[in-house]
C-alpha positions in Angstrom: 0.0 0.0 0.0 3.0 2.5 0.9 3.3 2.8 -3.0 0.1 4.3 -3.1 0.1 6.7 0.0 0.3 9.9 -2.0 -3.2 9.2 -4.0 -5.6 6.6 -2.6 -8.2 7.4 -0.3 -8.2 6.4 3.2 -7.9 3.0 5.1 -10.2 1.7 8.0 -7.3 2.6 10.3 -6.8 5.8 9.0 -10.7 7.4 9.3 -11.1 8.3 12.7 -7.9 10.6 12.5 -9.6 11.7 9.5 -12.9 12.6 10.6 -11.1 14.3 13.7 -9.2 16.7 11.2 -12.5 17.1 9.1 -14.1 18.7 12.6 -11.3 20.6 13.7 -11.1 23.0 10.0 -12.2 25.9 10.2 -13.4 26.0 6.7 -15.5 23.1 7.3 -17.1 24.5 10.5 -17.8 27.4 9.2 -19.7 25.4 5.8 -21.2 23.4 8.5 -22.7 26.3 10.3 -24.8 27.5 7.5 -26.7 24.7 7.3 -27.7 25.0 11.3 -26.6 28.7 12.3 -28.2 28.0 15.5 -26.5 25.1 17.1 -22.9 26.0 18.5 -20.1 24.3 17.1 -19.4 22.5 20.1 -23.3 21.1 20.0 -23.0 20.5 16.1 -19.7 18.3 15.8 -21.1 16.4 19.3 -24.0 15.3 17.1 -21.6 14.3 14.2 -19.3 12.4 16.7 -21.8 10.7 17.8 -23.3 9.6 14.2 -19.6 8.9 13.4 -19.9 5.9 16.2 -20.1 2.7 14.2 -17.9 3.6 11.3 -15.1 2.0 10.5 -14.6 1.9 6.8 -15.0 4.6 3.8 -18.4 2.4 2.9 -19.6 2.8 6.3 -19.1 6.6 6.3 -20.8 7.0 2.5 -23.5 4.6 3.7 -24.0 6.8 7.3 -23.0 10.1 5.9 -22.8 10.2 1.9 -26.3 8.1 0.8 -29.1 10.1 3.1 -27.3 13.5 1.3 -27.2 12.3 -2.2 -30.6 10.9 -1.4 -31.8 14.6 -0.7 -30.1 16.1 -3.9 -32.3 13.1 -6.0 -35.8 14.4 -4.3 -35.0 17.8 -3.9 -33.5 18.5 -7.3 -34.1 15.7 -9.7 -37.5 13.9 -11.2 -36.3 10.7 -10.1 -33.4 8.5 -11.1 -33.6 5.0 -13.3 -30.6 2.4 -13.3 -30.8 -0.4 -15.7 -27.9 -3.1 -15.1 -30.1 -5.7 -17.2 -26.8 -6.1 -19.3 -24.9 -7.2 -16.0 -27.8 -9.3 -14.8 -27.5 -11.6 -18.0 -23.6 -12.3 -16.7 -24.6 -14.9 -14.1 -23.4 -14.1 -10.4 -23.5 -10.4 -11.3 -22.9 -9.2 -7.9 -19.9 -10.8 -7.0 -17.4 -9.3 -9.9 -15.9 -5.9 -9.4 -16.3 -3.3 -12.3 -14.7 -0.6 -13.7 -17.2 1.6 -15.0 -16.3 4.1 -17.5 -19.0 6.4 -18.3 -19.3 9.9 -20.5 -19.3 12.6 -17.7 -22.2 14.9 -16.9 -21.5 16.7 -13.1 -18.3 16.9 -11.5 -19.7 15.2 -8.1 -22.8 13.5 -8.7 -22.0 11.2 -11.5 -20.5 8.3 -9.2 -22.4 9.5 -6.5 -25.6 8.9 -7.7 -23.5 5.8 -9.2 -23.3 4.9 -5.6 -26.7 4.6 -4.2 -27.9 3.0 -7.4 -25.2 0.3 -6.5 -26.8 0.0 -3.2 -30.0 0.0 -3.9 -29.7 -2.4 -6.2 -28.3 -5.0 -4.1 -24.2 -5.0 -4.9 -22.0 -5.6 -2.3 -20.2 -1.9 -2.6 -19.9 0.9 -4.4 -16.9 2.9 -6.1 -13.8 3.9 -6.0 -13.5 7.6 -8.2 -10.6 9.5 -9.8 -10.7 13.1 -8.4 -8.2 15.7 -10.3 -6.4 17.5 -7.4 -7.4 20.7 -9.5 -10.5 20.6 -7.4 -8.6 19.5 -4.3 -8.2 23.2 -3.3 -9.0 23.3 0.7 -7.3 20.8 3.2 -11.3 19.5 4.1 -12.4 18.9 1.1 -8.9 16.3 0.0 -9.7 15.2 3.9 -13.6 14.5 3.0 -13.2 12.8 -0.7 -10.5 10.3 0.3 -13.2 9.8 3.4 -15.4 8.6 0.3 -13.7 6.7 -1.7 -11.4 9.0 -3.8 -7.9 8.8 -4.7 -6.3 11.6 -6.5 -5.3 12.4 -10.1 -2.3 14.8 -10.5 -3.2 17.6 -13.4 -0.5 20.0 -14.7 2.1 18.0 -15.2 5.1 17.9 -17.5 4.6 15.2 -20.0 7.6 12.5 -17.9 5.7 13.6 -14.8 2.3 13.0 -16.4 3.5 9.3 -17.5 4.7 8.2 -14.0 1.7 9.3 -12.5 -0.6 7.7 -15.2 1.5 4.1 -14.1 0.6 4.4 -11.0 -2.9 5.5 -10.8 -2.9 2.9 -13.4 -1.1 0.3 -10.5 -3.4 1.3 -8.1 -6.5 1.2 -10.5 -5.7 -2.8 -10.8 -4.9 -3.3 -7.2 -8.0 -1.3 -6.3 -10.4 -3.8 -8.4 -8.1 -7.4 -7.9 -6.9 -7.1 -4.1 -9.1 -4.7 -2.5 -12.4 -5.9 -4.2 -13.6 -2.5 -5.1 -15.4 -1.6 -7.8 -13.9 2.4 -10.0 -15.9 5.3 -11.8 -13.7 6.9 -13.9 -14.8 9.3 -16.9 -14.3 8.3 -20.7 -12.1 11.3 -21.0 -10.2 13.9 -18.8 -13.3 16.6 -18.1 -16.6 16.9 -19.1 -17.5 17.2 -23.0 -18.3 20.7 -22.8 -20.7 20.2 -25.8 -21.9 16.5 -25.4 -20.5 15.2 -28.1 -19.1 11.9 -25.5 -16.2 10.5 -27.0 -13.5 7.9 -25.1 -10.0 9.3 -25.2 -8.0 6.2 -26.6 -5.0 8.1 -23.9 -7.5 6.3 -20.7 -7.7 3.6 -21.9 -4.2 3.0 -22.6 -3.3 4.3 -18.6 -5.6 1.7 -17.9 -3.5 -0.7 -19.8 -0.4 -0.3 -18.2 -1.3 -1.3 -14.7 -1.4 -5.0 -15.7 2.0 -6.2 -15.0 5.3 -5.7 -17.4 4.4 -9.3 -18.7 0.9 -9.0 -19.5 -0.5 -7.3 -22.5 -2.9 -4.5 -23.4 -5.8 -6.6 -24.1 -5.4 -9.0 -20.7 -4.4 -6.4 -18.5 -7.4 -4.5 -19.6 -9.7 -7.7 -18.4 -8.3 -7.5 -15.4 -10.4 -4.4 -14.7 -13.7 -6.1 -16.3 -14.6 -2.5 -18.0 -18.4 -1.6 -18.2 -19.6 0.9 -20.7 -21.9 3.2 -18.6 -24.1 5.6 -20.2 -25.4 8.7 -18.1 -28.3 11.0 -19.3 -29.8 14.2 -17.6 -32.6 15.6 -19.0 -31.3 18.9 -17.8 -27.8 19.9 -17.3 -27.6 22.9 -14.6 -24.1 23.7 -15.8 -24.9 24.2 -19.5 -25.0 28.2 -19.3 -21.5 28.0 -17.0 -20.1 25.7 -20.1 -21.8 27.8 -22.8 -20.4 30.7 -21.3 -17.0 29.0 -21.2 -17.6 28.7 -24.9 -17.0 32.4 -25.0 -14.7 33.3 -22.8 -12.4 30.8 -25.3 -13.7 32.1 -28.3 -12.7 35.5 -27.8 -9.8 34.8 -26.0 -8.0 31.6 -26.8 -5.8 31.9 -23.7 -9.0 31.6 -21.5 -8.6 29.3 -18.4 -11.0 29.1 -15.8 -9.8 29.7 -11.9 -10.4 27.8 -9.0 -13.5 29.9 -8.3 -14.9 28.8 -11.6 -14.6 24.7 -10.7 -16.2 25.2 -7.5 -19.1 27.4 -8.8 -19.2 24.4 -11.5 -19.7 21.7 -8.8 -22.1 24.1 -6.4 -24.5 24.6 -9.4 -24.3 21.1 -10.3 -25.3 19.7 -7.2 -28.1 22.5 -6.7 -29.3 22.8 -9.7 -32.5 21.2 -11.3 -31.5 17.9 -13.6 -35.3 16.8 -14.2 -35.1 12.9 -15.2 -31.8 11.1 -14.6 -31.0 7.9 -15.8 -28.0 5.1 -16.0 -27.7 2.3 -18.4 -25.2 -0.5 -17.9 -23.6 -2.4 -21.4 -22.0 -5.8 -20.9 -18.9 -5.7 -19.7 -16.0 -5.2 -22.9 -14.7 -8.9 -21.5 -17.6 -10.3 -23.8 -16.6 -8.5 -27.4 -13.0 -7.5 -26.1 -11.1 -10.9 -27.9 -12.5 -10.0 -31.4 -9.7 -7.0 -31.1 -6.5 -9.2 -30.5 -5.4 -9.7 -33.6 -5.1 -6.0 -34.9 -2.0 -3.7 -34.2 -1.8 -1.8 -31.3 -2.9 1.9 -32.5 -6.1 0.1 -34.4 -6.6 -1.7 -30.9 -7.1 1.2 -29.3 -9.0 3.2 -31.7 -11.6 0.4 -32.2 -12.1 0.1 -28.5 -12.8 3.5 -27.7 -14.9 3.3 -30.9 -17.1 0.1 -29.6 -17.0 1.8 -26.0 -18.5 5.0 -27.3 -21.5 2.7 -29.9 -22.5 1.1 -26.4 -22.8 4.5 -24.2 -24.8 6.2 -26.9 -26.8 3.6 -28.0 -27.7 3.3 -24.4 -28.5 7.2 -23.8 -32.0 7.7 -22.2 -33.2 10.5 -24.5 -36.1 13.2 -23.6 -38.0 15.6 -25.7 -35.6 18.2 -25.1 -33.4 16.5 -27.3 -35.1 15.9 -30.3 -36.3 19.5 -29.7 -32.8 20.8 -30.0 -32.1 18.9 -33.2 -35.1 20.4 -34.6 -34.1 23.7 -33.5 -30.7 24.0 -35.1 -31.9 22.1 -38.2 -34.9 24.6 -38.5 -37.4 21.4 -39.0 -40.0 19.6 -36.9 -38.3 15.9 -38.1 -38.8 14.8 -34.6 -41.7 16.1 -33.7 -43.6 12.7 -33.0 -41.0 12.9 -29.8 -42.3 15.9 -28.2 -45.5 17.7 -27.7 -46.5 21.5 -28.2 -46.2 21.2 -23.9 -42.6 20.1 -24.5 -41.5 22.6 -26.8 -42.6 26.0 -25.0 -41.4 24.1 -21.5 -38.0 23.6 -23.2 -37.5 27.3 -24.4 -38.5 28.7 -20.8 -36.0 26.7 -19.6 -33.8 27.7 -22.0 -34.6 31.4 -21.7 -34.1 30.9 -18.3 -30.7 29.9 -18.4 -29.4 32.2 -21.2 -30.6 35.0 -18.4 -28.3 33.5 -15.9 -25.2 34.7 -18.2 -23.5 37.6 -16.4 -20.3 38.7 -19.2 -19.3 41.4 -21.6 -20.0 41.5 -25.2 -22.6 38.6 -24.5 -23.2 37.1 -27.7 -26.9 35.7 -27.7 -26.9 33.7 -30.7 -23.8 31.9 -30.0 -24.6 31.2 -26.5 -28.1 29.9 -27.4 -26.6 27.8 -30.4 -23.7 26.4 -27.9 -26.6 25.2 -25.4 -28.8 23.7 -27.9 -25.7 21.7 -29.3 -25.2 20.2 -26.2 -28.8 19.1 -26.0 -28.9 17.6 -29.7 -25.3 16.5 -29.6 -26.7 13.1 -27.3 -29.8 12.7 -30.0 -27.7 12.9 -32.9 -25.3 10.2 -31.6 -27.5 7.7 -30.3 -29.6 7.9 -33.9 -26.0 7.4 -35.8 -25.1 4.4 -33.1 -28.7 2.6 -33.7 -28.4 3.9 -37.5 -24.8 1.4 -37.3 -26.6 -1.8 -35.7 -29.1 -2.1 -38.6 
């Protein structure tokens, strides 16, 4: 394990120190305090000492602490969550594998959590392991409170020999992570969200999921190791999509754009706040079933043909809702899929979307290039699960 130390989330031994160091920030107090201003701090961390009694392992603390929040989030600011593992179901003993899920990416937190209590709910024996990029890592309590839940960190800026050590051994620890340990990973089909939708697997995480394998094991084996499961993820609303198609701007009128620190954080508070409608998670059989059809082409076509059949089975498996087939229709100028929506549909889906054109706050706002960005990222899903079912005829 000492190999690990630097990016893998906390042992059993290791959480009570933890959750002792969580209570004593200041930060974290003070975040605490807004959601009951009237209990002192010495009152408020009593009662979390005393729901911390019991817990011995990061599963514990995401089962005590994590589920009843993410729980909240779903009622409070979702129309109800769907999980279809059918494809896992038809593998026999389905629960007693470990996975490695690797998904297109819609919210910075809530992807893998709501990932989680699906898991749970659903009868498996845990949930998952995530890759968090220490970009977001930016307060001691937070990088305390993820490796609490299950986290392990993922190094961003580095120079391109740093970057390849650290892909080995997140890469190491990946493998151990699903072999020794038993747990099961969520990691996201590319580094960062796809700003427009368009969900495409970089063939570069795949291969850093190759090299953990051992030096004598190849791509194709090492990769069964991790018994990969294509995961599609679908919002019906995405509460970040005025942040991204603002984003949008910012970098086209200034390539040099980066966002700040402030910027990620606002990014994850209006995720988890903000209104998704329906959400809904669909498992393909794991790549171990199709995977040995690949082994006999070169390397570079290996890859590229994986990533390929990895994206066919996340957007063939998208849960689509009349907001998309209203967006295609809107940049296309047509009513082609109109049997998909109603009249109803179409003037709820502008309100929304006048709503959150009304949230961007920048100079030289370009309407008609934010509202074009935004419907993009709603068609973008439509137009790739048509071309994936378009393929299988």
């Amino acid at each position: 394990m000492n190999e690990f130390d630097d990016i893998r989330p906390y042992e059993a031994e290791e959480m009570a120190q933890a959750f002792d160091g969580l209570l004593a920030d200041r930060q974290f107090n003070a975040i605490m305090k807004g959601f009951a201003p009237w209990l002192p701090r010495s009152l408020r961390n009593g009662l979390l000492r005393l729901a911390f009694i019991g817990v011995k392992t990061p599963l514990d603390f995401q089962l005590r602490f994590m589920k009843p929040v993410v729980k909240y989030i779903i009622r409070k600011h979702t129309d109800g969550t769907a999980f279809d593992d059918r494809a896992l179901r038809a593998c026999g003993d389905y629960r007693a594998p470990r996975y490695t899920f690797v998904s297109n990416h819609r919210d910075i937190v809530l992807d893998s959590a709501f990932l989680d209590v699906m898991l749970v709910e659903n009868g498996y024996p845990t949930t998952v392991e995530i890759g968090i990029g220490d970009n977001l890592l930016i307060y001691p309590w937070i990088k305390r409170l993820v490796r609490m839940n299950k986290s392990f960190t993922v190094h961003r800026g580095l120079s391109p020999k740093e970057m390849l050590r650290s892909s080995q051994l997140m890469s190491r620890y990946i493998h151990y992570a699903v072999n020794t340990k038993k747990e099961n990973i969520w990691i996201a089909q590319r580094e960062g969200r796809a700003k427009d939708s368009d969900d495409r697997t970089q063939e570069s995480v795949l291969k850093m999921l190759a090299m953990g394998g051992g030096e004598q094991v190849g791509a194709l084996e090492s990769l069964k190791q991790l018994n990969i499961v294509p995961l599609a993820i679908s919002y019906e609303y995405d509460p970040c999509d005025y942040l991204k198609a603002k984003e949008f701007q910012m970098k086209r009128d200034n390539p040099a754009f980066k966002k700040s620190r402030q910027d990620d954080l606002d990014n994850m508070r209006t995720g988890i706040l903000g209104y998704k409608g329906r959400v809904a998670y669909h498992c393909a059989a794991p790549i171990n079933t199709w995977i040995d059809e690949l082994a006999a082409l070169p390397k570079n076509e290996f890859y590229h043909e994986l990533s390929r059949r990895i994206d066919s089975q996340i957007h063939r498996n998208y849960c689509l809702y009349p907001g998309n087939y209203i967006a295609m229709d809107m940049l296309s100028g047509n009513r082609d899929h109109a049997d998909h929506y109603t009249e109803k549909d179409l003037k709820a889906f502008n309100s929304y979307l006048e709503g959150q054109m009304a949230k961007i706050d920048m100079p030289n706002k370009d309407e008609a290039f934010l509202h074009e960005r935004m419907l993009t990222m709603y068609a973008n899903p439509c137009r790739n699960y048509l071309a994936a079912h378009a393929n299988d005829q």
